[in-house]
N, C-alpha and C positions, 0 to 999 in steps of 0.2 A: 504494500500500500504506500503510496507517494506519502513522503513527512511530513509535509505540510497539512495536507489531506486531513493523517493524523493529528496533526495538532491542534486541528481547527476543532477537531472533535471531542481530541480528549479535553482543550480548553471549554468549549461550547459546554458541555457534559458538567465541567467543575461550576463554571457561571452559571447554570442553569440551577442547579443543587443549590448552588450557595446565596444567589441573589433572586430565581424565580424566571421564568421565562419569560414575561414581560416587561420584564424591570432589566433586562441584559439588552447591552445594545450591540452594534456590528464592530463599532470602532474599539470597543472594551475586548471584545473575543480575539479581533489581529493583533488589538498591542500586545495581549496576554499571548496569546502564541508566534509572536515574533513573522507573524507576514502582512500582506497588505490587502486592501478590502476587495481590489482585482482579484485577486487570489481564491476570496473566500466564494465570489460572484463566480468565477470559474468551476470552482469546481461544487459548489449548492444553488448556484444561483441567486439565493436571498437567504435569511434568517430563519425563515420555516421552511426554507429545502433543506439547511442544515439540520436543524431541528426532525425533519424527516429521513434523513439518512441515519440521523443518529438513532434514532427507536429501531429502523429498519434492520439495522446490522445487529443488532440487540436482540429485537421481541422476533423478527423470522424464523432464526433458530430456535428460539423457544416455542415459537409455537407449534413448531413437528415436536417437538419433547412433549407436550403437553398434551397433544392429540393422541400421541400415542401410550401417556400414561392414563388419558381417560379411556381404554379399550375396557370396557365394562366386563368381559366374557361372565356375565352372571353374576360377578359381585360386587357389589357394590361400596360396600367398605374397604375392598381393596385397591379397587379403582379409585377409591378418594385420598388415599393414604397414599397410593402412588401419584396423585396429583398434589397434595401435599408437598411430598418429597421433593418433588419437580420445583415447586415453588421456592420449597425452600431450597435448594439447589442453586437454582439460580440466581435468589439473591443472596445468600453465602456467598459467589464464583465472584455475585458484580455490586454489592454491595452501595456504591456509589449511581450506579446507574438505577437501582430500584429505589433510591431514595429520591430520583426523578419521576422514577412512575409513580411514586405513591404521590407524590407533587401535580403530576400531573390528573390522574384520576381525581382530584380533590380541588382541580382548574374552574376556572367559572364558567355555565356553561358560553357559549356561545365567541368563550376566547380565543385564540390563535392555538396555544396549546392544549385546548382541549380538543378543538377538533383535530389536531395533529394524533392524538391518543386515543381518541375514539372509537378508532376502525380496530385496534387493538383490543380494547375495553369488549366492542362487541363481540369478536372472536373467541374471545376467554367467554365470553355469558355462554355465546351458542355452543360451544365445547361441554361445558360443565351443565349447562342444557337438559343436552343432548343427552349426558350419561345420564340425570336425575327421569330421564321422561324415558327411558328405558328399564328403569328399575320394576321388578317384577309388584312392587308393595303399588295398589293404590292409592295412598296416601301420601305417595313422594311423588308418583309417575303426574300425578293430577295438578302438584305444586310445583315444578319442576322449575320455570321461569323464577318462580319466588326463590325456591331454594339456593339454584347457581346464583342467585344474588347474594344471599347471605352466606352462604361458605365463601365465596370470595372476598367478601368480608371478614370472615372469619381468618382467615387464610394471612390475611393482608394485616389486620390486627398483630396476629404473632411476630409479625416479619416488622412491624415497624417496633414491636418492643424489643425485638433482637436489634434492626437498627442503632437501638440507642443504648445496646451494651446491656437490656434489661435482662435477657434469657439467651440460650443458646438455642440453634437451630438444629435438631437434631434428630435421629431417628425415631426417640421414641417421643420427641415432644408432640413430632406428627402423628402418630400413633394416638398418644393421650389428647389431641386436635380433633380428629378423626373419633375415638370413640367418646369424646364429650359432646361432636355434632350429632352423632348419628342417635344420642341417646334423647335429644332434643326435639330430631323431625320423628321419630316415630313416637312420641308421646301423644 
C-alpha cells in the first residue's frame, strides 16, 4: 500500500477517534501525516471518500467473518457465541478502529458519518436477523428484527467497557454474554 495512502489513514482513523468526524478537518489530517491536500484528493477524493475507504478496508473483512460465524446449523446459542467471538475479535485485533465505530453508530442521524456507517450498521442487523428468524423457538423467530437489535447492543456494551480497560475480552466472557442473553429472550 502507497505511504502516504497509509498515512492518511492511519492519521484520519487517530483524528476521527480523538476529535469526532465532524469536528476533523482536511488540512488537520495532511499536516498530521506529513502530505498535502492534493494528495489526500488523489487518492479519496474528499473527507468522506477517506472516511469510506477507511470503514471499507476495516468492516469488509469482517463482514465475511461475521456471516460466516452466524451459520446457524440449528443452534442457536452457538451461533451467537461465535458471533460474539467474532466481535470481540475484532475489536481486541483493532481496538482503535472500533472505538470509531462505536462513534460512529452513536452519529447523529442524518450526518456525514452516519451515513458513511450505515450501510455497515444495516449488514450487521440483517446478519444477526437472519440467524434470530431462523431459530427453531417461536418466540425469537417472531422477534427476530427486535432481537438483532439488542444483542448488538448487547454485544457492543461489553466491547466499549473492554475499550476503557473495564473487562477483558474473552472466551468465556462471551460465553457468560451469550448465556445471560439467551436467558433473557426466552423468558
Amino acid at each position: 500500500m502507497n505511504d502516504a495512502r497509509t498515512a492518511l489513514l492511519d492519521t484520519a482513523l487517530e483524528r476521527f477517534v480523538e476529535r469526532g468526524y465532524e469536528s476533523t478537518g482536511i488540512q488537520e489530517i495532511v499536516d498530521r501525516a506529513g502530505v498535502s491536500k492534493p494528495t489526500l484528493y488523489h487518492h479519496f477524493g474528499c473527507k468522506e471518500g477517506l472516511l469510506l475507504a477507511l470503514l471499507a478496508e476495516s468492516l469488509e473483512p469482517f463482514q465475511s467473518r461475521l456471516e460466516s460465524a452466524a451459520n446457524h446449523q440449528d443452534d442457536l446459542p452457538l451461533a451467537l457465541n461465535r458471533v460474539t467471538r467474532a466481535f470481540f475479535d475484532f475489536a481486541g485485533q483493532s481496538p482503535q478502529f472500533y472505538r470509531l465505530v462505536i462513534c460512529l453508530a452513536s452519529a447523529p442521524s442524518g450526518s456525514a458519518s452516519a451515513r458513511a456507517f450505515a450501510p455497515y450498521a444495516a449488514r450487521w442487523h440483517a446478519v444477526l436477523k437472519r440467524l434470530f428468524a431462523a431459530a427453531s423457538n417461536p418466540r425469537v423467530h417472531s422477534r427476530s428484527a427486535q432481537l438483532a437489535v439488542t444483542f448488538l447492543g448487547v454485544i457492543n456494551t461489553w466491547i466499549s467497557l473492554a475499550l476503557n480497560d473495564a473487562i477483558a475480552l474473552d472466551q468465556d466472557l462471551a460465553f457468560q454474554a451469550v448465556h445471560q442473553y439467551m436467558h433473557g429472550i426466552y423468558a
